[in-house]
TORMILO-313824 format. One line per 5 residues: their letters; for each residue x, y, z negated of N, C-alpha, C. Coordinates in pm, whole numbers, plus 50000, padded with zeros to 5 digits. Atoms other than C-alpha are relative to their C-alpha. Example, Ala and Ser with C-alpha at 12.3 -4.5 7.8 and 13.67 -1.06 7.14 Angstrom:
residues 2
as	50089,49881,50000,51230,49550,49220,50090,50120,50000; 49918,49881,50006,51367,49894,49286,49923,50109,49927
//
This chain:
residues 192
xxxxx	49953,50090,49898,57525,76177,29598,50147,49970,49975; 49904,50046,50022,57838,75995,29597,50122,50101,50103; 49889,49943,49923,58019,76155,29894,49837,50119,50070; 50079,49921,49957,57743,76444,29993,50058,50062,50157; 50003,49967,49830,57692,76532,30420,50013,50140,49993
xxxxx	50106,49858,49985,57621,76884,30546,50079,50099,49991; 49914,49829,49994,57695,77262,30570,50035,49998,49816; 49942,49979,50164,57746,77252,30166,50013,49879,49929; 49988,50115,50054,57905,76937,30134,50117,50037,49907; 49838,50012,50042,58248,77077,29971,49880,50087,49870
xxxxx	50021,49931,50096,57968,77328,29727,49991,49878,49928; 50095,50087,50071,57777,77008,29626,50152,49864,49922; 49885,50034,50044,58132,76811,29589,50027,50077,49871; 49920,49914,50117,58263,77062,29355,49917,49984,49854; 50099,49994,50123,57940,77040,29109,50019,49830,49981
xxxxx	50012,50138,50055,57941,76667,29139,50144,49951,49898; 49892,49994,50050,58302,76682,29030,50009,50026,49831; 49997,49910,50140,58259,76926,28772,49917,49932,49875; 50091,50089,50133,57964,76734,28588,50046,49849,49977; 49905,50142,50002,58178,76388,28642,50103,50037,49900
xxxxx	49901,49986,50019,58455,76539,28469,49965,50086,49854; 50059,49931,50124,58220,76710,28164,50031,50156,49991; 49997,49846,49974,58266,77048,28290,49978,50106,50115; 50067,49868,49920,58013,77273,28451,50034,50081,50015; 50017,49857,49999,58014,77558,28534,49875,50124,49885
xxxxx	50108,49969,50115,57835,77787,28277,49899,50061,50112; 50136,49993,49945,57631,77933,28589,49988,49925,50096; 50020,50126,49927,57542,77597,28733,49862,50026,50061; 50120,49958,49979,57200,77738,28744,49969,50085,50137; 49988,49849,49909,57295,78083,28968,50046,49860,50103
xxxxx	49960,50102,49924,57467,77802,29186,49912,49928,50071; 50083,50070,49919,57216,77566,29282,49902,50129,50021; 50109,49885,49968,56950,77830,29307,50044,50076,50138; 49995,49989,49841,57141,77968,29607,50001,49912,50104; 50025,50151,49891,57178,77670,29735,49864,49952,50058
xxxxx	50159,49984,49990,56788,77619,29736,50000,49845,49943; 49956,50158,50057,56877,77304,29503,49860,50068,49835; 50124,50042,50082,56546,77309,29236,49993,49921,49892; 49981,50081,50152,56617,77019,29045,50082,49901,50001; 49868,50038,49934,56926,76796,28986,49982,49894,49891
xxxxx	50001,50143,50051,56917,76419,28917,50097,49989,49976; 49879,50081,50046,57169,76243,28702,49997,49876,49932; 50065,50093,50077,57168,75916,28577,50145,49942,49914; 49904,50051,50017,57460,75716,28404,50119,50100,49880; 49906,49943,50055,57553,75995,28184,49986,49964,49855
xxxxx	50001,50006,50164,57699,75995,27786,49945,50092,49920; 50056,49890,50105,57514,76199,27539,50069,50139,50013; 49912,49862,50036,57812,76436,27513,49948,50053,50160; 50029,49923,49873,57775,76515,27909,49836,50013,50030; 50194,49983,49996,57383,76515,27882,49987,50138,49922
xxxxx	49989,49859,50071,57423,76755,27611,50076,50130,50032; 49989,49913,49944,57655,76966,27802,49927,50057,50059; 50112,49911,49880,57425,77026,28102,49894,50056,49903; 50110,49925,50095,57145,77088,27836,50035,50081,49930; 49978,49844,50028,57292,77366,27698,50081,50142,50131
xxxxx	49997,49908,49898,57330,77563,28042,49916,50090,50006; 50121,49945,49963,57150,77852,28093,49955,49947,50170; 50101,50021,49852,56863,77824,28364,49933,49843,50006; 50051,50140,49981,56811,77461,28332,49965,49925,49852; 50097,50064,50075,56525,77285,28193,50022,49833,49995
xxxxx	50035,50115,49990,56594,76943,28091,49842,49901,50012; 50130,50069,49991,56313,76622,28141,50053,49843,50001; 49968,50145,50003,56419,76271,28053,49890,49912,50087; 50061,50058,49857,56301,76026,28328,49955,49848,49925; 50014,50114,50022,56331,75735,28084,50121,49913,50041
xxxxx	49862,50081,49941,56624,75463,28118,50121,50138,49963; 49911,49898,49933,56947,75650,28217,50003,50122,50021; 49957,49873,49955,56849,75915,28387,49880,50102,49951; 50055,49866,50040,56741,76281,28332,50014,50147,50128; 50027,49922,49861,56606,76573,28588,50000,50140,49886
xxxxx	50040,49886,50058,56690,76904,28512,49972,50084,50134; 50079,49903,49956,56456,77174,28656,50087,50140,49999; 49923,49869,49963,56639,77498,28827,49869,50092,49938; 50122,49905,50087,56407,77776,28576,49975,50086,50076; 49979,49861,49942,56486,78093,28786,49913,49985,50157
xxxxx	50042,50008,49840,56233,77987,29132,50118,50000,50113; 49892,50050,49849,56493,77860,29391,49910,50021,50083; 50017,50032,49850,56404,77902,29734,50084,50008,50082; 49881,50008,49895,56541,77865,30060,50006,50118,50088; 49958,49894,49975,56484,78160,30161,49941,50142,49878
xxxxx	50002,49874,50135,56555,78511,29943,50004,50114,50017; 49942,49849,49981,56636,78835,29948,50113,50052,49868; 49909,49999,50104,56939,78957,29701,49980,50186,50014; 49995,49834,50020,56886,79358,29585,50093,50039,50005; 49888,49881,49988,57139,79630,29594,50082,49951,49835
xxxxx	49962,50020,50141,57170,79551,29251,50062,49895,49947; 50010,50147,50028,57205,79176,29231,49864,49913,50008; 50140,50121,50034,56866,79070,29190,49971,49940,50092; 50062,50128,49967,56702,78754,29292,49853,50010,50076; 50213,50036,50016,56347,78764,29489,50003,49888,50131
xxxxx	49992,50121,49935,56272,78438,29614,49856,50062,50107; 50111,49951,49914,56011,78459,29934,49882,49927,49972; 50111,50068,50037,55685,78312,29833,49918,50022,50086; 50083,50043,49923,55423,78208,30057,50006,50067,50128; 49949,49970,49879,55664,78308,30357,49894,50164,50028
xxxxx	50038,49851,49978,55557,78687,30268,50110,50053,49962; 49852,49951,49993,55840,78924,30306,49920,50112,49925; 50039,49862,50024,55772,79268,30072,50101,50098,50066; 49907,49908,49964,55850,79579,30186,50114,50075,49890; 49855,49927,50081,56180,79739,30065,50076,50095,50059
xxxxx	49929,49883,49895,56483,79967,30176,50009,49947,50102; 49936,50044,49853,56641,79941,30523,50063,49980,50031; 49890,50090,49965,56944,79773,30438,49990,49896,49961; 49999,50174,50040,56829,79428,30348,50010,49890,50100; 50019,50168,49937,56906,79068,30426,49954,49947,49970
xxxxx	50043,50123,50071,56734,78818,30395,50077,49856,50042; 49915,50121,50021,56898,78505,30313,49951,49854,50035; 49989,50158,49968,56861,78124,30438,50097,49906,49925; 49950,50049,50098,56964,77856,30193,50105,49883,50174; 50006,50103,49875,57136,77720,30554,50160,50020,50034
xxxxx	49892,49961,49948,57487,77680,30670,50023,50124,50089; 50021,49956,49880,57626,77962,30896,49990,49974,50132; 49991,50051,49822,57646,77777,31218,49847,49950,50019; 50132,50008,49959,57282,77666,31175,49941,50080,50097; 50049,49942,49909,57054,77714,31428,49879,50044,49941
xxxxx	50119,49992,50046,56782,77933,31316,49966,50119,50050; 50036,49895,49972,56559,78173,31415,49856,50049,49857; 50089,49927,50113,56342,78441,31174,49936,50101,50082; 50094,49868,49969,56035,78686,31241,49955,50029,49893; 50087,49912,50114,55863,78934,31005,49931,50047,50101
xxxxx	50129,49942,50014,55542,78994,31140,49973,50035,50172; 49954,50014,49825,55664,78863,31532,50068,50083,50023; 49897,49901,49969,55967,79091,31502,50084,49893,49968; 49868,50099,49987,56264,78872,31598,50107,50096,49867; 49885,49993,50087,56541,78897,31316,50124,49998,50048
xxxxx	49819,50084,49975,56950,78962,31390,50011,49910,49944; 49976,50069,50061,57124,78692,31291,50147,50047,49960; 49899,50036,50036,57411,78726,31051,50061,49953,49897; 49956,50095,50138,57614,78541,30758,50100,50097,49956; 49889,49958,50052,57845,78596,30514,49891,49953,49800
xxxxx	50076,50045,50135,57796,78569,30116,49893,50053,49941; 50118,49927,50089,57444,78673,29928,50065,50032,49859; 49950,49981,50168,57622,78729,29587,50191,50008,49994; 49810,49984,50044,58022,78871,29549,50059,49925,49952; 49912,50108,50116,58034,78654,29269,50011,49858,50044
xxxxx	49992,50175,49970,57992,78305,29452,50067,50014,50175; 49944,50050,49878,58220,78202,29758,49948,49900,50056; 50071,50039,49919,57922,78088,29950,49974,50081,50109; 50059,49945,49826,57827,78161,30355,49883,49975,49972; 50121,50031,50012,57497,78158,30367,49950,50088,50200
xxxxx	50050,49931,49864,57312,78226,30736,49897,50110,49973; 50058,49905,50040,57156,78569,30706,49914,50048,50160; 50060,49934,49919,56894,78803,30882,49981,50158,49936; 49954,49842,50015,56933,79182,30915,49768,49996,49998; 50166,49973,50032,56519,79284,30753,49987,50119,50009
xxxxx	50049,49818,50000,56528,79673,30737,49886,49974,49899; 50085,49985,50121,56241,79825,30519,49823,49917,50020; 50154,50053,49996,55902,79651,30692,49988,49872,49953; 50042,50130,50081,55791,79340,30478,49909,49978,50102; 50087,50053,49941,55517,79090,30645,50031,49876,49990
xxxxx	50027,50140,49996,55452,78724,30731,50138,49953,50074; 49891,50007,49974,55789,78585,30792,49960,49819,50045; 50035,50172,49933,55803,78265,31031,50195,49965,50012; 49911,50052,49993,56122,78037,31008,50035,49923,50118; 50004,50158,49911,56189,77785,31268,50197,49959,50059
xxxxx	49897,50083,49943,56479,77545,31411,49987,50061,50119; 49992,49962,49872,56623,77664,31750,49997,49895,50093; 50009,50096,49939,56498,77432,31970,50124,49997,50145; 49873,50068,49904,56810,77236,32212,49925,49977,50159; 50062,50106,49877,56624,77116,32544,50080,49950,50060
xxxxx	49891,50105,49871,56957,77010,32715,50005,49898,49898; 49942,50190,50094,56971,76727,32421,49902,49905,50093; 50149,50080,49977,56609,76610,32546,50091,49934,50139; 49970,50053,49859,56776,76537,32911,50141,49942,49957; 49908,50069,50025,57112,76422,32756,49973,49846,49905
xxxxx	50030,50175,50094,56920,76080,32547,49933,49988,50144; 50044,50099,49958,56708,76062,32878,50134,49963,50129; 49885,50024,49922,57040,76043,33074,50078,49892,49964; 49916,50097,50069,57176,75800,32821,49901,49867,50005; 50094,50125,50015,56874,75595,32777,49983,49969,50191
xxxxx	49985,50049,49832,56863,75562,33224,50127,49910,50007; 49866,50099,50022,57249,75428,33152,50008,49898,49942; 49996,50119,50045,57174,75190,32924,49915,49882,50057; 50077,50024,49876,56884,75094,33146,50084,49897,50080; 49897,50018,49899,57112,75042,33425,50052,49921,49974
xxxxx	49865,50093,50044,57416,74856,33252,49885,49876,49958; 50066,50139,49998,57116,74614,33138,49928,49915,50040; 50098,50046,49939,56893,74529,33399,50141,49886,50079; 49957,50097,49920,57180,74296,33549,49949,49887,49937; 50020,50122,50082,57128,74051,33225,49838,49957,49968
xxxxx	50065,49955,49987,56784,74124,33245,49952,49871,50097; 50108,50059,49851,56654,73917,33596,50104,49826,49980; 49940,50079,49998,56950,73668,33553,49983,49815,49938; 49981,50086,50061,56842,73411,33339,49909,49868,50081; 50086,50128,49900,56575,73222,33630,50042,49917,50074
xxxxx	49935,50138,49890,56838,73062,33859,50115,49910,49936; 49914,50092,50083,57068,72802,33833,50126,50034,49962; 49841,49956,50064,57370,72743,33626,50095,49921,50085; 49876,50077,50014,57674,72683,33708,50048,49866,49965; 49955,50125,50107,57793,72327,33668,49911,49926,49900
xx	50151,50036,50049,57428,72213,33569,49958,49909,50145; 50064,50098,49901,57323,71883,33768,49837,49988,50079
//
């Protein structure tokens, strides 16, 4: 994207920068992958910067034809993870959590201020943030998992005062337009 929105608009800035300017990052790969970024369109580029990104680890080039070219994040991105004691990577697959120790987080590819809520197995999740990986100066919104794995449900925290703040707005606009509304059947002004 040209000017990228969002809780990781300054990460996604920095990469667009970096590949504008013919210099990645060598783990461009580890990068999007926390991000829960999969595969990364480019079009408009010169051989030399095509051939940079294609010698990154983690990423699979795929020419699209024309211009542009999609490279494929190798390492399973998801949006949500778990990061080991160790460093390692386990992405959550088919929203099944395994069991492990009883100091894990699990990770959300989601700003911290997001609104989100997590269960393992209809056990509500704390919520807290901070970075999944030392090595990257990313927030990421976290959940305190302990050692029981299970069926892990995601969801958006639903608002209900918005629902009554559009129908409060939509009654106002209502209002302000029912004058112009009935007006147009009688006579005009200065009309014989």
């Amino acid at each position: 994207e040209t000017d990228p929105a969002g809780g990781f608009s300054e990460q996604f800035s920095g990469i667009a920068t970096s590949l504008a300017t013919d210099a990645p990052p060598a783990d461009l790969a580890e990068r999007l992958r926390l991000l829960g970024v999969s595969h990364l369109w480019l079009r408009g580029f010169e051989p030399q910067q095509r051939s940079t990104v294609d010698n990154l680890e983690g990423l699979l080039s795929a020419p699209t034809g024309g211009a542009a070219t999609v490279w494929t994040v190798t390492d399973s991105p998801a949006r949500a993870f778990l990061v080991g004691v160790d460093g390692s990577y386990l992405p959550i697959v088919d929203n099944v959590v395994p069991d492990g120790a009883a100091d894990r987080t699990l990770w959300l590819a989601e700003e911290p201020g997001a609104s989100w809520t997590a269960s393992v197995d209809g056990r509500t999740l704390d919520v807290t943030s901070g970075p999944p990986s030392a090595e990257y100066d990313l927030q990421l919104i976290g959940f305190t998992l302990g050692a029981d794995g299970g069926e892990l449900e995601l969801e958006p925290v639903t608002h209900d005062w918005r629902f009554g703040w559009h129908l409060l707005i939509g009654l106002g606009l209502i209002v302000l337009a029912a004058p112009s509304l009935g007006g147009a059947g009688g006579a005009r002004r200065g009309a014989n």
